[in-house]
VMD Tcl script that draws the C-alpha trace (Angstrom):
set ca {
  {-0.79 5.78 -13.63}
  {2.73 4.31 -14.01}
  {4.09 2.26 -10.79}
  {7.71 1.12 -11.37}
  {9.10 -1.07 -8.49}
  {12.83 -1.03 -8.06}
  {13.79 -5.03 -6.54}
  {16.42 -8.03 -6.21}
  {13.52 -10.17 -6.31}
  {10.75 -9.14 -9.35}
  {10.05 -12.76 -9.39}
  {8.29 -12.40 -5.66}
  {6.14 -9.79 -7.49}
  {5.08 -11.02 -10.81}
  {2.41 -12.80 -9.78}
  {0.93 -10.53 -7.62}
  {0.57 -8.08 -10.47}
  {-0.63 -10.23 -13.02}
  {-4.08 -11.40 -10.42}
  {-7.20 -10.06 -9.33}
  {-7.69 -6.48 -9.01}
  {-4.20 -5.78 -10.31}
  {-4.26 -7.07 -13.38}
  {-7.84 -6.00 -14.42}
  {-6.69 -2.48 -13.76}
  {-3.67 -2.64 -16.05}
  {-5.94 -4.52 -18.96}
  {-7.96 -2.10 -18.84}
  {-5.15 0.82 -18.91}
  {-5.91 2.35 -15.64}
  {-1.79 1.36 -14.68}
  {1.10 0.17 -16.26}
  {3.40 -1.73 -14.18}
  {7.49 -1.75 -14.61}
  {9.75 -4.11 -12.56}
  {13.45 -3.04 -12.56}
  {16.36 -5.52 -11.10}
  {18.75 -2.98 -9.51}
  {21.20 -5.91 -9.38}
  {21.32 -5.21 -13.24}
  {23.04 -1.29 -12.49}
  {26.24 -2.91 -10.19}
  {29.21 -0.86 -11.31}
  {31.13 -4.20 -10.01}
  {31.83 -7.59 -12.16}
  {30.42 -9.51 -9.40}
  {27.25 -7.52 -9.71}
  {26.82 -7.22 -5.90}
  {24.79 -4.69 -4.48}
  {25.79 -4.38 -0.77}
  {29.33 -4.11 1.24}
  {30.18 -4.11 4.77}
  {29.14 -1.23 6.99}
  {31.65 1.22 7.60}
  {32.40 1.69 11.05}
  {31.60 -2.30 11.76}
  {29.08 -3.95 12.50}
  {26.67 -6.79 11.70}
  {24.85 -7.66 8.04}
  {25.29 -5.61 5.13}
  {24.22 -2.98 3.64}
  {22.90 -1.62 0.44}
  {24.84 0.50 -2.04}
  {23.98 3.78 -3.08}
  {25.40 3.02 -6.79}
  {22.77 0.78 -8.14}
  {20.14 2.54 -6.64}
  {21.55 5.59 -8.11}
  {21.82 4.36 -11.54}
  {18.74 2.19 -11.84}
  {16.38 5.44 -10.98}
  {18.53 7.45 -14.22}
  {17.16 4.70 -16.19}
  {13.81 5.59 -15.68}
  {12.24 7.85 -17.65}
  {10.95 11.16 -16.21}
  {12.56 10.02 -13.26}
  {12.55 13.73 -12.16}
  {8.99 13.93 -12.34}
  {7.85 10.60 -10.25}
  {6.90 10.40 -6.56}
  {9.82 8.22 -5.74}
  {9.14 6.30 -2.25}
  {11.85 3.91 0.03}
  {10.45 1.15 1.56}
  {11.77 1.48 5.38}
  {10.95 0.62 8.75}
  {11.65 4.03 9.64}
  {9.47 5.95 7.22}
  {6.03 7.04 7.96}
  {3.37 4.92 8.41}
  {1.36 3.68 5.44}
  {-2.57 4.42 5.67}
  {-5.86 5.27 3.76}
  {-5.14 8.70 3.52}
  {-1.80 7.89 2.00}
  {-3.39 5.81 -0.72}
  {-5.69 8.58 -1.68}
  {-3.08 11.12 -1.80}
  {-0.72 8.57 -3.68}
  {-3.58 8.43 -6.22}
  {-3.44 12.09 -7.68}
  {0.56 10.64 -8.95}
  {0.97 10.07 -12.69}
  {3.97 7.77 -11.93}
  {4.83 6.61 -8.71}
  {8.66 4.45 -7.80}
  {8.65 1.78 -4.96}
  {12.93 0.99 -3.96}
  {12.41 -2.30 -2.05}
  {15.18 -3.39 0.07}
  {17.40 -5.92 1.70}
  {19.99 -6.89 4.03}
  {20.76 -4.92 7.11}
  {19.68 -1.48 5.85}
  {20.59 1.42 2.95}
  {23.38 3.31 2.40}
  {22.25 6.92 3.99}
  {22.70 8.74 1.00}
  {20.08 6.96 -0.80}
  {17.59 8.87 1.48}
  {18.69 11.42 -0.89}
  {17.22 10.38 -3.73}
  {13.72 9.80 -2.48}
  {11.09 12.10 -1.96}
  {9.43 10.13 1.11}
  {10.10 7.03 3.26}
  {7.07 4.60 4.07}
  {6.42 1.78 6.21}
  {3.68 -0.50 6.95}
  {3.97 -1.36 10.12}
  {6.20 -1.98 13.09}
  {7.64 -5.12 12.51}
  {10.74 -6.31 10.17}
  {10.53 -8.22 7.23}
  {13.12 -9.38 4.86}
  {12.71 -6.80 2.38}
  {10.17 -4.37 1.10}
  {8.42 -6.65 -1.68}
  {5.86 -7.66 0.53}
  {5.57 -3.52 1.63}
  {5.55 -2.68 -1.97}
  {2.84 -5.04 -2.76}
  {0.65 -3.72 0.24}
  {0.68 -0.05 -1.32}
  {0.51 -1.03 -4.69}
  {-2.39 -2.87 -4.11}
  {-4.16 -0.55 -1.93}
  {-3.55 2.59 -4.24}
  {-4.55 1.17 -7.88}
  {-7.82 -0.41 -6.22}
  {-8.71 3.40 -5.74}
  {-7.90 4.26 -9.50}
  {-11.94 5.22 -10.96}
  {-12.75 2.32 -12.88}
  {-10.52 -0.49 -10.68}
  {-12.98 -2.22 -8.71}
  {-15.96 -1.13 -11.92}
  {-18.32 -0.25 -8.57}
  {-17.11 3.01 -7.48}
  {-18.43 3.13 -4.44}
  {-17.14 -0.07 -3.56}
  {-13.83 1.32 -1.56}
  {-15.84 4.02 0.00}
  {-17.30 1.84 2.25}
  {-13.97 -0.06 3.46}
  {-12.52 0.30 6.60}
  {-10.58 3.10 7.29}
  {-11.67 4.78 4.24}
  {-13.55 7.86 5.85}
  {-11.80 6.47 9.73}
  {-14.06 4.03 10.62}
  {-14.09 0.37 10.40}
  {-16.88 -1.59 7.79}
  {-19.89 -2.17 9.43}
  {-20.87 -6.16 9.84}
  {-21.71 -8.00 6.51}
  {-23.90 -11.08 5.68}
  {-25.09 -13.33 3.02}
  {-27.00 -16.37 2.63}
  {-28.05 -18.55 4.83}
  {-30.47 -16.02 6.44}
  {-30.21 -19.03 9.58}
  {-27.00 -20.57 10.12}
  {-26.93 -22.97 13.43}
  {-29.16 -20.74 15.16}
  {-27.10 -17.28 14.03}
  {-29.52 -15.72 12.43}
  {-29.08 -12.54 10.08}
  {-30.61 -9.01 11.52}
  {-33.57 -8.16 10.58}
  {-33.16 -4.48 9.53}
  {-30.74 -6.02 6.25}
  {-33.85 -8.23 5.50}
  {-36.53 -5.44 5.44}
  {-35.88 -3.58 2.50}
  {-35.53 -0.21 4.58}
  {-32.33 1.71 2.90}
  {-32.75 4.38 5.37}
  {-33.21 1.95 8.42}
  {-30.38 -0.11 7.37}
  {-27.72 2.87 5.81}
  {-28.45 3.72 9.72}
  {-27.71 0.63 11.42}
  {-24.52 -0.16 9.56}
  {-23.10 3.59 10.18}
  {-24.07 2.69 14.02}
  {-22.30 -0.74 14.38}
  {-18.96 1.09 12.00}
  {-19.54 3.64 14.97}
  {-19.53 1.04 17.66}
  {-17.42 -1.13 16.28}
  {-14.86 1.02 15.31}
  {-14.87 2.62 19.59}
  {-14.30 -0.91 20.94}
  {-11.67 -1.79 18.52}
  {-9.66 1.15 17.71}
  {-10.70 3.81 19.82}
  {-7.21 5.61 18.29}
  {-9.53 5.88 14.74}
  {-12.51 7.08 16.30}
  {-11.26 9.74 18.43}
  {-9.53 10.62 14.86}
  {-13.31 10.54 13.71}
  {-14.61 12.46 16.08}
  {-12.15 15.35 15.71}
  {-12.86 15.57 12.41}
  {-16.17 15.53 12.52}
  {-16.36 18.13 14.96}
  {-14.15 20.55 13.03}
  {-16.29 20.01 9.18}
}
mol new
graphics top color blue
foreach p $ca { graphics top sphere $p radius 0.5 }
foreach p [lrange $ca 0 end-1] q [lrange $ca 1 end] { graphics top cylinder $p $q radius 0.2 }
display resetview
């Protein structure tokens, strides 16, 4: 997979790609990463990338131009799933990430200021957010995808069935996890995850995702539910 991120600010992702999961998964070829300045396509000698809204108003707001001309730089640019980073898209979840998987190249536009230009809706082939809150720009969006898609890549996390027992990954939320010490200040562990039972304990864990998942997000479990009912 190819992931090329479209920012004012590569050096607020840099280090994110080069740690952890994200960087195991490019050494070992599963992704290739591309960071493009869109600063770098201003048609202007002040290389600015935003004006004045038109109509009035407060901030500024982004210019279609180096948008425009930083995505005809990319190569195959027809071909990629290209995605703006926007309060206003739809909201980013687990089923996103696996259906963002089955991309061969995949192009994040991060923004700033006040907003976009509207034409540069035009360009994209989907709008995402991750949430309803604002942030300063979509680096910190871009990041969140990033890193939730490539850890699905076969091979990423070298257990695959690592990510299949996340939360949210088949809409419900991971079951309770322990480790040593079996007695900590009179918390003890459960028993069932000390007796060696797969079957007892594969049940108990889908029971407390089941419970758990009702008390905290009863929006994911009816979601469950319905799809259980209708496989």
């Amino acid at each position: 997979m190819k992931i090329t991120i479209l920012t004012l600010f590569p050096e607020m992702i840099e280090p994110m790609l080069n740690a952890s999961i994200l960087k195991r998964a490019k050494e070992h070829g599963l992704v290739d990463y591309h960071l493009i300045n869109f600063r770098d396509f201003s048609q202007n000698k002040h290389q600015t990338v935003d004006d004045t809204p038109f109509g009035g108003g407060a901030g500024m707001v982004l210019s279609i131009e180096p948008i425009y001309h930083a995505l005809q730089s990319i190569d195959d640019i027809e071909n990629a799933y290209k995605i703006l980073l926007s309060p206003q898209g739809r909201t980013f979840e687990q089923s996103m990430a696996k259906h963002l998987t089955s991309y061969d190249h995949i192009v994040f536009i991060c923004g700033h200021y006040e907003g976009f230009d509207e034409r540069i809706r035009d360009l994209v082939d989907a709008e995402v957010s991750i949430g309803d809150f604002v942030m300063t720009g979509g680096e910190i969006a871009a990041m969140a995808i990033v890193d939730a898609v490539v850890r699905l890549l076969p091979g990423a996390l070298g257990d695959e069935t690592s990510y299949q027992k996340d939360s949210f990954y088949e809409d419900l939320l991971d079951y309770p996890q322990y480790t040593k010490p079996r007695d900590f200040m009179g918390q003890k562990v459960p028993e069932v995850l000390l007796s060696g039972h797969h079957k007892n304990i594969e049940k108990w864990r889908y029971e407390q995702s089941l419970e758990r998942t009702k008390k905290r997000r009863p929006d994911l479990y009816k979601k469950y539910l319905k799809k259980q009912k209708n496989q």
